[in-house]
matplotlib code that plots the C-alpha trace (Angstrom):
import matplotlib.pyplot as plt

x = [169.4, 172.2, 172.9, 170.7, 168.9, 172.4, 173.1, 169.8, 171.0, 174.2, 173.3, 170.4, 172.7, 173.8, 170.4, 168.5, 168.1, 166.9, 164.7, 163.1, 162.6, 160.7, 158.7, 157.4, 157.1, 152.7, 153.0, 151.8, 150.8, 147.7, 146.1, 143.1, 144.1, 142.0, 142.2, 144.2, 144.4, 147.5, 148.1, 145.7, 148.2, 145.9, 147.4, 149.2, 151.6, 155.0, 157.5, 160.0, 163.7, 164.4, 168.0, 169.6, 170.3, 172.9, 171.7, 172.6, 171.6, 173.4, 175.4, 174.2, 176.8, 175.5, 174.6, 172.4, 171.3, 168.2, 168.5, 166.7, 163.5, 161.6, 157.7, 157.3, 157.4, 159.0, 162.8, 164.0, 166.7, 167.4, 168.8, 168.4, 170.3, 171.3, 168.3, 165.9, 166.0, 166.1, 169.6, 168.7, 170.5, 168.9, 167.2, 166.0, 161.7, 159.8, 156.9, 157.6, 155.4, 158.4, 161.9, 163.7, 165.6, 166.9, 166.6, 164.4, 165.3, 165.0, 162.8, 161.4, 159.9, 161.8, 163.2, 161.5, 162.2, 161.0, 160.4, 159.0, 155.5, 155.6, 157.2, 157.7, 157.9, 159.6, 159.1, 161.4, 161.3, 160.9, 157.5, 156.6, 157.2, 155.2, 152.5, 152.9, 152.7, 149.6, 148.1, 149.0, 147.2, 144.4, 144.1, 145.0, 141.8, 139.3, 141.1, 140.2, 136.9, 135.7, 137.8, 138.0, 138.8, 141.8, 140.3, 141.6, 145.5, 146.3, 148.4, 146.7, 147.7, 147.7, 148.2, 150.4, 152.0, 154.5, 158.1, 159.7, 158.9, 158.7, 155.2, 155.5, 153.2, 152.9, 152.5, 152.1, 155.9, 155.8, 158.2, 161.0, 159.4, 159.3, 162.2, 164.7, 163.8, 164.8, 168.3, 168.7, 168.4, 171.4, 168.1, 166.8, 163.2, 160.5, 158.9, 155.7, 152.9, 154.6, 154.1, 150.9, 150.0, 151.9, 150.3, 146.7, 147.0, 148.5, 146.4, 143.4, 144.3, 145.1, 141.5, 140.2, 141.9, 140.7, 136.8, 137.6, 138.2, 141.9, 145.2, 148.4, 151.0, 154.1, 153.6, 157.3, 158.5, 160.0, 156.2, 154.7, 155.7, 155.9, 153.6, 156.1, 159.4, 160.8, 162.1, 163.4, 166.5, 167.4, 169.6, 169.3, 171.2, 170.6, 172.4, 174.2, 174.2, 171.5, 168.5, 165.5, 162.1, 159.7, 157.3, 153.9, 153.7, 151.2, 151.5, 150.6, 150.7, 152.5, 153.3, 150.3, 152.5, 151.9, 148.2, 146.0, 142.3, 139.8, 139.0, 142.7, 144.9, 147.0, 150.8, 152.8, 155.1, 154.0, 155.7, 159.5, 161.2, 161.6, 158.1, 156.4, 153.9, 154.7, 151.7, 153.8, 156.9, 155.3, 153.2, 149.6, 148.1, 147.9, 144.9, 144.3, 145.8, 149.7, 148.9, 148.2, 151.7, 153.5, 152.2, 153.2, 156.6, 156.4, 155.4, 158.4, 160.9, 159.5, 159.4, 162.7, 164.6, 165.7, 164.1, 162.2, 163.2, 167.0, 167.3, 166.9, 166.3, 163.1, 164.2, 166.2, 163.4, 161.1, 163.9, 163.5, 159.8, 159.5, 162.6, 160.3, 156.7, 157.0, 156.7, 155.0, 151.0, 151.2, 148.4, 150.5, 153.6, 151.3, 149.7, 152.7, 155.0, 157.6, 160.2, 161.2, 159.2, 159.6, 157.3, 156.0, 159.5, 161.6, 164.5, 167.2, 170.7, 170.8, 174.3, 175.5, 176.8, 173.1, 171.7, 173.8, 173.1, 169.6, 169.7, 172.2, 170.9, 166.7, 164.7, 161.2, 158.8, 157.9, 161.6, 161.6, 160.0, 161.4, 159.4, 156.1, 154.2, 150.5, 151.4, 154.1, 152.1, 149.2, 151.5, 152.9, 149.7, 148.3, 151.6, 151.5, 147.7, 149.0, 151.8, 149.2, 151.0, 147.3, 146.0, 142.4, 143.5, 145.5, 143.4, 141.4, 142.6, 138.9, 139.0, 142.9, 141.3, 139.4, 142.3, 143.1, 146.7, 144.5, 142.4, 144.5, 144.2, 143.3, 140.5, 142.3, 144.1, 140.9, 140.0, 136.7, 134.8, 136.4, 134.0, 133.0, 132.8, 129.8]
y = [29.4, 30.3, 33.6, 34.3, 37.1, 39.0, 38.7, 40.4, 43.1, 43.6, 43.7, 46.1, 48.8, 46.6, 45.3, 48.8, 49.5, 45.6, 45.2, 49.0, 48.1, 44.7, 46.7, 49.9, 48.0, 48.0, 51.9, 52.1, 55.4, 54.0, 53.6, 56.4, 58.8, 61.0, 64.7, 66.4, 70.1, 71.3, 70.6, 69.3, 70.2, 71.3, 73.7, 73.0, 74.5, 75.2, 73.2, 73.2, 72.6, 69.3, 67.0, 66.3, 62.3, 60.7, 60.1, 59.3, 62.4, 64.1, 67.4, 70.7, 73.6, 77.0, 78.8, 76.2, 76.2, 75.1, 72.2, 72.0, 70.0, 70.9, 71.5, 74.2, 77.6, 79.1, 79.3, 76.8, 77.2, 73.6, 70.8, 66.4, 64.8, 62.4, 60.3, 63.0, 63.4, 66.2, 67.2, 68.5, 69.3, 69.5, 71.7, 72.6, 73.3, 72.6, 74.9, 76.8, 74.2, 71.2, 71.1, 68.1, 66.4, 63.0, 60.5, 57.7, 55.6, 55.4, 53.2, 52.7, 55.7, 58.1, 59.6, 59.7, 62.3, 63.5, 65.6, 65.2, 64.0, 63.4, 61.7, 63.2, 61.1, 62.9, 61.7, 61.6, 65.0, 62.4, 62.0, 58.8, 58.8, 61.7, 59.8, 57.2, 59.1, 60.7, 57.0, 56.2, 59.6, 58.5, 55.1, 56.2, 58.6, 55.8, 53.5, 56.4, 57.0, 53.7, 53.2, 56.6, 55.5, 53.2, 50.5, 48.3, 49.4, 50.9, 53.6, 57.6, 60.3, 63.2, 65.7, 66.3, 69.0, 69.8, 71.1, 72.2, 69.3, 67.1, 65.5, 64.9, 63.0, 63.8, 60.4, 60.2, 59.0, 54.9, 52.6, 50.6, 48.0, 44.3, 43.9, 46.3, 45.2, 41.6, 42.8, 45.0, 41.8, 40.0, 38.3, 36.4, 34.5, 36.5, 34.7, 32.3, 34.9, 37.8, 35.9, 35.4, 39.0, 40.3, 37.6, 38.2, 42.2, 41.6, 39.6, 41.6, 44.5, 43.6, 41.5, 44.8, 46.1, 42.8, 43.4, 46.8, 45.5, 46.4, 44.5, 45.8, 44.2, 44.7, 43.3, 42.6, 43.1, 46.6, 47.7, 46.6, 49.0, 48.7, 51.5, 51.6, 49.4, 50.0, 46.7, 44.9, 42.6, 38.7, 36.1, 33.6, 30.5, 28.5, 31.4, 32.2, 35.6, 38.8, 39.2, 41.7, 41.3, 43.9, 45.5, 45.1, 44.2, 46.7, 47.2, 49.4, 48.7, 51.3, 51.7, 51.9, 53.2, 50.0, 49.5, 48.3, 48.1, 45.4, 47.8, 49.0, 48.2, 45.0, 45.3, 42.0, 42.1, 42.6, 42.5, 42.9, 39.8, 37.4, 37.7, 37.8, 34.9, 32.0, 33.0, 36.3, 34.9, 32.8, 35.8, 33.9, 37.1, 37.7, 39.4, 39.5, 35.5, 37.3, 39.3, 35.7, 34.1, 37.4, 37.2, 33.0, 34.4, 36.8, 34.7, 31.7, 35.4, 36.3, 33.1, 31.4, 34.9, 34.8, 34.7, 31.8, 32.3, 34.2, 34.9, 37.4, 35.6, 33.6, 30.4, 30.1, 31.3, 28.7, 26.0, 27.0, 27.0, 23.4, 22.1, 23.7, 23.2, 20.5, 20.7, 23.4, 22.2, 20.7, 23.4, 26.3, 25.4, 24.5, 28.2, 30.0, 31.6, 32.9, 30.0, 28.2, 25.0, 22.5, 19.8, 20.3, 20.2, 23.3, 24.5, 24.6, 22.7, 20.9, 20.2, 23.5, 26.0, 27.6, 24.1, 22.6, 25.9, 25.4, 21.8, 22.1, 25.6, 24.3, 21.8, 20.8, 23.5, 21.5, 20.3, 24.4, 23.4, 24.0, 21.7, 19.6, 22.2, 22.5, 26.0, 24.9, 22.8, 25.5, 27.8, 25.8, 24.6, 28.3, 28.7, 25.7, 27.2, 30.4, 29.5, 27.1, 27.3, 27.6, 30.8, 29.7, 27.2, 29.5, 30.4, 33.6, 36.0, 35.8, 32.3, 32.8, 34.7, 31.7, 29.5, 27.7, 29.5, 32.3, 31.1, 31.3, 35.4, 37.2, 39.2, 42.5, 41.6, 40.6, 43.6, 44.3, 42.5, 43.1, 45.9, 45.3, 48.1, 48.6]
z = [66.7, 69.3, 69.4, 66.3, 68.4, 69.3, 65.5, 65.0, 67.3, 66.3, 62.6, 63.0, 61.5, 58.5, 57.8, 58.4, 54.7, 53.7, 57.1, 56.0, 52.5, 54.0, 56.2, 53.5, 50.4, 51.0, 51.3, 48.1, 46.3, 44.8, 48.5, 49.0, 51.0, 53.2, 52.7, 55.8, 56.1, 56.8, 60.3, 63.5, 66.8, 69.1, 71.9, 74.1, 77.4, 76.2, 76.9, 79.6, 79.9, 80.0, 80.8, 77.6, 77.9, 75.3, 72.2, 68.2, 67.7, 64.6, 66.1, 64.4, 64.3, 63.7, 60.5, 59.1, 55.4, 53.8, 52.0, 48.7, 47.6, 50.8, 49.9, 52.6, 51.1, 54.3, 54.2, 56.4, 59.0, 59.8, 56.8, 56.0, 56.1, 52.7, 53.8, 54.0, 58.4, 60.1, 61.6, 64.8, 68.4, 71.6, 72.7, 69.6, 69.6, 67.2, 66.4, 69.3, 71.8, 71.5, 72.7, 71.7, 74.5, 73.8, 71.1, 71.4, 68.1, 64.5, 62.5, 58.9, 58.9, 60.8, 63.8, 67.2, 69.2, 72.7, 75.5, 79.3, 78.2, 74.9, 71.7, 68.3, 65.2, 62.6, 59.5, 56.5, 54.4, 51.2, 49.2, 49.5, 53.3, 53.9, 51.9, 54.8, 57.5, 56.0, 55.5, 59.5, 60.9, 58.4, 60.4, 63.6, 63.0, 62.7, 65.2, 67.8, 66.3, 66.8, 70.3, 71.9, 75.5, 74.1, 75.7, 72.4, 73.7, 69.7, 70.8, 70.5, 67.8, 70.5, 67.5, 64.4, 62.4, 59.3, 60.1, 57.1, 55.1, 57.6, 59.4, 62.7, 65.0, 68.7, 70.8, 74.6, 75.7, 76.3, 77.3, 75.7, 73.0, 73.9, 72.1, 73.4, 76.7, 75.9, 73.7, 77.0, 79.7, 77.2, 75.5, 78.3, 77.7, 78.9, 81.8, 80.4, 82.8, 80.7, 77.7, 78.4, 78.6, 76.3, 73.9, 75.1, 74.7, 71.3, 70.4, 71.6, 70.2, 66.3, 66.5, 67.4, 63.9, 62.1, 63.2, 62.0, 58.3, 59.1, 59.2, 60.4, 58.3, 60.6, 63.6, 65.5, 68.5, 68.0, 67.1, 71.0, 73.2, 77.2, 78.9, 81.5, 81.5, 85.2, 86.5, 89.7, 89.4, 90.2, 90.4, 87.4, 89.1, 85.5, 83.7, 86.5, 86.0, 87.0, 85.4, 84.4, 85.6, 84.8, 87.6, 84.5, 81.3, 80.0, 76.2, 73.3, 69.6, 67.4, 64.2, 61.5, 58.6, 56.7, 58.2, 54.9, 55.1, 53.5, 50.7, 49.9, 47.0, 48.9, 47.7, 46.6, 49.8, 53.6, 56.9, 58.5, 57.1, 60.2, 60.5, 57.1, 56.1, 53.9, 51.4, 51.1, 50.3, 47.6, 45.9, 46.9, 47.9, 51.3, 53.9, 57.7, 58.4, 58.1, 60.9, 63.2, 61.6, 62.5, 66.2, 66.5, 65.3, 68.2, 71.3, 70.0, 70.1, 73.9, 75.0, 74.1, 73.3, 69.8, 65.9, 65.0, 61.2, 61.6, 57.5, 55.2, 52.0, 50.8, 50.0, 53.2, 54.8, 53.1, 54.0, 58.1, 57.6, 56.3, 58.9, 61.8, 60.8, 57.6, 54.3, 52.8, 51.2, 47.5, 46.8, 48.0, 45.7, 42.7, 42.9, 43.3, 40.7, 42.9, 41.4, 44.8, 44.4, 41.7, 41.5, 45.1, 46.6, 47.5, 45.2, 47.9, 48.0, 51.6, 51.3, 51.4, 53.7, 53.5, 54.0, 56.4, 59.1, 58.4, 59.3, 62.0, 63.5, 63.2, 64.6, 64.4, 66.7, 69.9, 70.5, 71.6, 74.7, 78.0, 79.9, 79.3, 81.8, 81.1, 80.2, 77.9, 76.0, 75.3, 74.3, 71.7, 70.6, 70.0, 68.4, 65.6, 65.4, 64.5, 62.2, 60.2, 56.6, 54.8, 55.8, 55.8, 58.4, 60.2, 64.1, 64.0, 66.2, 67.7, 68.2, 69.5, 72.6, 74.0, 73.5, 76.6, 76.7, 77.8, 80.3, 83.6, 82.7, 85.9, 85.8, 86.6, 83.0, 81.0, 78.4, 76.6, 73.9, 70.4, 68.9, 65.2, 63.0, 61.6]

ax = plt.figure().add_subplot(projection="3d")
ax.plot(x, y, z, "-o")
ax.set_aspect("equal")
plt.show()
């Protein structure tokens, strides 16, 4: 696992498309969709000049030209690019209430873009994104209906609009994600009390979405973002090097693009890879347990600083699983038609290059600890709860709350009771 974080990073161009294709493949068309009118942007002050801050922001020279296959009837000054974004340059508004100032990033969906209060997602100017992004302002809908004050820390759909083809949803302007926070400190382990809130406000809020008949589907660190991410600095004299501490760790979840409820068509593959569940992998049919092995993959990444399963293939992936947590269940194999398993035991050559970086590169969950602190030890035994390979036996997230991991929580950090949809 050394350095298999920094990989992560530094690949995250390379892998865009596969990690994407992970992340979308439940947007399914066959999913009801609610009936939207055309656009729901409430009014608002016009927007100010702004800094322009560096970006990867696509430079637009003058004379733009429409480009073709856009659904709005208006003529449209502005083009996509080959992927269907919007080329854009800043300073550029957007139905005359947004100027665009920086870049915030890209994602599955599309790009984020901002000004000084708020964040615009800018979806795709392809079909079967906009579908998405229709299914997401669907579920950010009831989300809000049933938790109004926010209180459950899902983040707010201030408004949305179309653009020439293009949705856009208006988002208050967070922090970095939990991730780019770590890639940004050179991947150093988050602190165990930031683990610990970060894990209880996760874990909070998607038992809010699972008592809502509602399961997220791509939980990873990139999808928690930091309400604020100022930060002091300090000497690490083990890495001998400075480090980032941040002043809170308040959070919000983001991202319901791939959000399924109970009721909804449930397509064959879930999740980002490095933190999809082994009943996905092996085509068993999957429901709200992948959300609870998604967030054990996330505390191992926030509290040792890289991926617990660095791959991006199944049967690899299968053969980390049973080097780190043992061998998958007898049942699970016999039930699954996916082809890795043959007569119980995994298909998978141990003596080759594959095999031997497993082996050499893996190790059995608890040798991860850093110390046999009380702390410690909870941790990983809410982990190995979570990352149960049966998803029946897998923890509830409700149960996951009273877990003793979580009982040192200050009461200035504890959040409401979970409330059940009726």
């Amino acid at each position: 696992h050394v350095g298999s974080s920094r990989r992560r990073a530094n690949n995250v161009a390379n892998n865009n498309s596969q990690r994407a294709f992970d992340g979308i493949e439940n947007n399914s068309s066959s999913k009801s969709l609610i009936s939207l009118p055309r656009g729901e942007d409430q009014q608002q002050p016009e927007t100010s000049e702004v800094t322009t801050e560096q970006s990867t922001a696509q430079s637009v020279t003058s004379g733009r030209s429409r480009r073709g296959g856009l659904l709005s009837k208006e003529k449209s000054p502005y083009r996509d690019d080959s992927d269907g974004h919007l080329i854009y340059a800043y300073g550029d508004v957007l139905k005359n209430r947004y100027r665009i100032s920086k870049t915030l990033g890209e994602g599955t969906f599309g790009k984020d873009s901002a000004q000084r209060r708020v964040a615009v997602k800018i979806i795709k100017n392809v079909e079967k994104y906009r579908e998405a992004a229709k299914l997401e302002i669907n579920v950010l809908k009831k989300l809000e209906e049933k938790d109004p004050s926010g209180l459950h820390l899902c983040i707010k759909l201030l408004s949305w609009f179309e653009f020439y083809g293009h949705i856009c949803l208006v988002f208050d302007l967070l922090g970095k994600s939990v991730f780019d926070f770590l890639k940004e400190n050179d991947f150093a382990p988050y602190p165990i009390e930031h683990v610990r809130h970060i894990a209880y406000q996760l874990v909070h809020s998607v038992a809010f979405m699972h008592a809502n008949q509602l399961t997220h589907t791509d939980l990873k660190p990139e999808n928690i973002l930091l309400l604020r991410s100022t930060y002091s600095t300090f000497f690490n004299p083990k890495r001998k090097k400075e480090e980032k501490m941040l002043d809170r760790t308040d959070i919000r979840l983001i991202d319901f693009g791939s959000a399924t409820f109970d009721h909804e068509h449930h397509s064959a593959v879930v999740s980002t890879r490095h933190y999809r569940a082994p009943e996905v992998i092996l085509e068993l049919g999957w429901s709200q347990p992948c959300d609870v092995w998604s967030i054990g993959c996330i505390l191992f990444e926030l509290y040792t600083g890289f991926t617990l399963f660095q791959t991006h293939e199944n049967r690899e992936h299968l053969a980390m699983m049973e080097r780190i947590l043992g061998h998958v269940p007898y049942r699970m194999t016999r039930n699954s038609r996916a082809g890795y398993f043959w007569h119980g035991r995994l298909d998978w050559d141990y003596h080759s290059n594959e095999g031997r970086y497993v082996r050499e590169n893996c190790k059995p969950l608890h040798r991860y600890m850093r110390d046999e602190t009380p702390d410690t030890r909870d941790l990983f035994d809410l982990m190995l709860r979570m990352l149960e390979y049966e998803p029946e036996d897998r923890v509830t997230l409700s149960a996951a709350l009273e877990h003793a991991f979580f009982k040192s929580i200050p009461a200035e950090w504890s959040l409401p009771p979970v409330s059940v949809s009726n």
